[in-house]
Each structure stands twice: as structure tokens, then as C-alpha cells.
N, C-alpha and C positions, 0 to 999 in steps of 0.2 A: 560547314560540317567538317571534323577532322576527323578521317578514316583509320583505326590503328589498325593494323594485320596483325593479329597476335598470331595466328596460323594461315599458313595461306597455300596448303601440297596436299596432293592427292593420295598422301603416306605418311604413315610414320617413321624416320628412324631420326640420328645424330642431325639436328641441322635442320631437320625437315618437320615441322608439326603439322596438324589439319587444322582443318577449316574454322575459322574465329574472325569475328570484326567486331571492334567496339567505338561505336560514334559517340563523340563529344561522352567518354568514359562515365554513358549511363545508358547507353541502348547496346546488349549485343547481339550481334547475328549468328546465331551457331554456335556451339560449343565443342568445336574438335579441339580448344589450347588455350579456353581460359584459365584456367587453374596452374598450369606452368607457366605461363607468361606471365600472370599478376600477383600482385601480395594478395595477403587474405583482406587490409583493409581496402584494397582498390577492388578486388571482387564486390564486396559488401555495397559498394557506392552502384554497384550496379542496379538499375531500377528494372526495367523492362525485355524479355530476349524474344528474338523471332526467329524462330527454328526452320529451317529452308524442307529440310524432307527429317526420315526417322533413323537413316543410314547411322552406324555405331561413330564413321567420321566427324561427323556432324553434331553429333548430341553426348559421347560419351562422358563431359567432364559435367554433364548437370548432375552427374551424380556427386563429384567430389568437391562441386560449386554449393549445393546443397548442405552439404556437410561441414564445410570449412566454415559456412557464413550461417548453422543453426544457432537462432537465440542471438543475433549478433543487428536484425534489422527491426525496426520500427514497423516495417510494411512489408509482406513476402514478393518474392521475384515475380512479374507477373509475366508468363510466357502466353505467347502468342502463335499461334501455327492453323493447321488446317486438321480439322477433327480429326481423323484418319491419325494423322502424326501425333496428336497430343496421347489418344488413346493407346498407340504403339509404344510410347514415353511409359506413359503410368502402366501399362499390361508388363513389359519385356524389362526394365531398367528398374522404379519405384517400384517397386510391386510386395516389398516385405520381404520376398526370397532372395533374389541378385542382388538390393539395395535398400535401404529401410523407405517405405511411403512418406515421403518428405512434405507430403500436402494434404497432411493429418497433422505432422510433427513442427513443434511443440503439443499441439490441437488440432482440432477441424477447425475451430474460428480461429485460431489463430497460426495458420499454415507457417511454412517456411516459403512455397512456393506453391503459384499458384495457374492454373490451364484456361486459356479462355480459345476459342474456338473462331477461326478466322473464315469469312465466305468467300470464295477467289471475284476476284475485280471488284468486292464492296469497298471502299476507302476508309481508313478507320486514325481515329485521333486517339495516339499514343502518345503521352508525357508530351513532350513538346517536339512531335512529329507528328506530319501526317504519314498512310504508308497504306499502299494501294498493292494487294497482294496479287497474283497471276499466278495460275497453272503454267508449268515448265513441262518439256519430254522428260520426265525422269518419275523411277518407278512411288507406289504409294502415295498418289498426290501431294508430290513436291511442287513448291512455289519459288518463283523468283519475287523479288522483291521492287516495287519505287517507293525509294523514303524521301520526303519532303521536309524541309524546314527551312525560314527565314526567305522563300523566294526559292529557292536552290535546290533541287532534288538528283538522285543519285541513284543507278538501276543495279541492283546485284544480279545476276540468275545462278548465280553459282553452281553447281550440279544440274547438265543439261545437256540433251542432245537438240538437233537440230529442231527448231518450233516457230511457232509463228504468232502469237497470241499478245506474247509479252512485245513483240515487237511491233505490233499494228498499236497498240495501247502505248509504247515508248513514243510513237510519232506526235500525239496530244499533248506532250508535254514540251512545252517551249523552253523549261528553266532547267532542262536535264541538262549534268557538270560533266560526268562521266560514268564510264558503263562497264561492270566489272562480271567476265563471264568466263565460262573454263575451258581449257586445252589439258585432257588426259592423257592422251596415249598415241604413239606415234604411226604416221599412217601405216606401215607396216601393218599394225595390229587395227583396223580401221573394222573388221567384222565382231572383233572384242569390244570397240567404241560403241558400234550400232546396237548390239548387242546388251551391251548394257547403258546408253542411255547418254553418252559421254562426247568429248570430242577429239577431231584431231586437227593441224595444221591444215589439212583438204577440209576437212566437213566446215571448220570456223570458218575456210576462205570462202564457202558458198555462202555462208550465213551475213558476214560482213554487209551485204551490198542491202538485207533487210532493215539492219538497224539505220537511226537515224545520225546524217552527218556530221562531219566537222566534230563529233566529242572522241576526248581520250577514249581507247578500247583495254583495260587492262584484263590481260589472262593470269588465272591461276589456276590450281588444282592439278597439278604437274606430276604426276608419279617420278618417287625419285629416283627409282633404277632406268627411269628411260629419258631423265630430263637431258640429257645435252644432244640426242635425239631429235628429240621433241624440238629444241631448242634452235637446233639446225633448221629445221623443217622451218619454222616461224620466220626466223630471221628469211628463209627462200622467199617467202608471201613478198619481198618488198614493200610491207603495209606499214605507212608512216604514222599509222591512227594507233599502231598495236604499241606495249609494251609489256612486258614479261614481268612478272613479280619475282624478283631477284632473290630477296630472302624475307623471313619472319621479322616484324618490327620495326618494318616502313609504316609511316604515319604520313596520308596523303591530304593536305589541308584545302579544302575547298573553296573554301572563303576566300584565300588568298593566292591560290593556284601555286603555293609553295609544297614540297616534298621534305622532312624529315626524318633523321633516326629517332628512335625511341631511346 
């Protein structure tokens, strides 16, 4: 599987996008910076998205993904999430008012895009993945993610505070590559983390010792006015498993344990 970070910060400005990953550029995970990062024909080729929670970071380019690639596919985008989210999708975003109903548009049969409703820990076969959803600490029943394909699977939890669910469920798996979870906010601000669901260089270092050993730990979701902060704090952990998601448009190749730019 080859991981593109089209966004990977817990903000927006210069430099900095949110939350996006697109495997083998036809599954993508979130939508904080599809839409600036890709052409409108590499959006198109996208087949399937799975939306981590309802957060504006996380979901706000399905609106302009929608748009960019109406009348343009053969098969609407089929998203995937957890009721709760898909409903907050279609209610606050598609709704006709903020953004035209995109899962009507062209038609009802024949949508742009389309919601299907995921159960947490049921396994479900997506294009050519498997993907085994979990409840995360984070508000609106957010999910983290295990996506499987060809033997090799890969844990996201992206948006999370401290939990334990995804990580008693990550031990079962024997073929996990690596494990990509988030560091927000510096411990400093450690009652702002808990508070909303998030982590810091302390909270992740208690967490570490849950997940299972020996795989890469990559953090993202880094708020940018406290990243070299944040960054400090990290590099103190002495944790030889961590590394930091440097910038937008690392492509991490798992097949081959190689790292490229985009």
C-alpha cells in the first residue's frame, strides 16, 4: 500500500493543510486537502472515501470534491463512515443551503456521491480492501481506522485522545506495517488536549506502551502555531518507533518500506 499525505496538520495556513490520505490514489481517508493537492483528473479516479469523524478539518473539501468531479464519473464516490457522521455530512455540508445535495445531483439514481453506514469493529470489503472500523476518544463517534490489502495492513486513528479499543483490536493483527496517530498540542496546553479529545508529547508517551511493538509510530495533526513546540517535546520522548510528519506530500510506500516525495 502506498500512503500519499495530501494533508497531514492539525490547521490550516501557508504550508500547512489538514487531514487527507489517499492509498494506492483510489481510497481516500478524509477530506481536509483533497481538492488542493490533486488535479480534478486524479480526484475523479478516486473510488471510495472513509471519513474518520464530522470535524470541518476532516470533511470540508467533499464539498468542492463533489463539485469539481460532477457528471465526470461512471460510479458515484462511495463514502463510508459511521451513521452519526455520514448524517452530520448530508444535515450541516450537502444540505441545498451551505452546498447543493450532491447525492441527488445529477439524480437520486444516479448520485455524484454516495453514504453508506459503517458498524464499529464489523470488517467490511471495500474495492480492494479490507477495513475494520473502531471507535476512537474523539467527539461524534469518530473512528480510527485498519485497512488491509494484499497481506499488509495499516492502523490510522487520526483524531484521538487517549483509548484503548483500537488498540486491544491492533494486537490481532499480525501483518500491521505501521501506525499513524496524532500529536496536537503541546503539553503546556495538556487540559485543552483532554478537553477536546486530542494529544500531547505526555499523553502519546503513556499511550505508546499500549500499541503493539516493533512497527513505525508516525504522528500527525500538529497545530501549526505550536509545531516546533510540539516538536521539541517529541524529539524529548527519546522514542526511536516515533517520527513526525515533516510536511504535506510525503508518500510512504509499504510494499517496499521506501519513503517518497510526491
Amino acid at each position: 500500500m502506498k500512503v500519499h499525505v495530501l494533508g497531514g496538520h492539525g490547521g490550516q495556513a501557508k504550508g500547512f493543510a489538514t487531514t487527507s490520505f489517499l492509498i494506492d490514489q483510489i481510497l481516500l481517508l478524509d477530506c481536509g486537502a483533497v481538492t488542493t493537492a490533486l488535479t480534478v483528473e486524479e480526484q475523479s479516479k478516486i473510488e471510495n472515501i472513509l471519513i474518520s469523524h464530522c470535524h470541518l478539518d476532516h470533511t470540508k473539501d467533499i464539498a468542492f470534491l463533489c463539485d469539481n468531479c460532477f457528471g465526470m464519473k461512471q460510479k458515484p464516490f462511495e463514502v463510508y463512515s459511521h451513521m452519526t457522521v455520514n448524517k452530520l455530512i448530508k444535515t450541516h455540508i450537502l444540505n441545498d443551503m451551505l452546498w447543493p445535495d450532491f447525492s441527488v445531483l445529477p439524480s437520486a439514481s444516479y448520485p455524484t456521491i454516495r453514504f453508506n453506514d459503517l458498524i464499529p469493529e464489523k470488517r467490511i470489503h471495500i474495492g480492494e480492501y479490507y477495513v475494520t472500523p473502531i471507535r476512537v476518544n474523539h467527539p461524534l463517534d469518530a473512528m480510527g481506522y485498519i485497512i488491509e490489502k494484499d497481506g499488509d495492513a495499516i492502523l490510522f486513528t487520526v483524531d484521538t485522545g487517549p483509548t484503548e479499543r483500537i488498540w486491544e483490536i491492533a494486537h490481532t493483527f499480525k501483518n500491521l506495517r505501521a501506525i499513524f496517530t496524532e500529536v496536537s498540542f503541546p503539553n503546556a496546553l495538556q487540559n485543552v488536549a483532554t478537553l477536546s479529545d486530542h494529544h500531547t508529547a505526555l499523553s502519546i508517551s503513556q499511550e505508546i506502551p499500549k500499541m503493539p511493538k516493533d512497527l513505525p509510530i508516525i504522528l500527525t495533526h500538529l497545530k501549526p502555531g505550536f509545531r516546533a513546540e510540539i516538536m521539541r517535546e517529541i524529539s524529548e520522548l527519546n522514542e526511536p518507533r516515533i517520527r513526525v510528519l515533516e510536511r504535506d506530500g510525503v508518500i510512504f510506500d509499504f510494499s517496499t518500506a521506501k519513503e517518497q516525495s510526491a
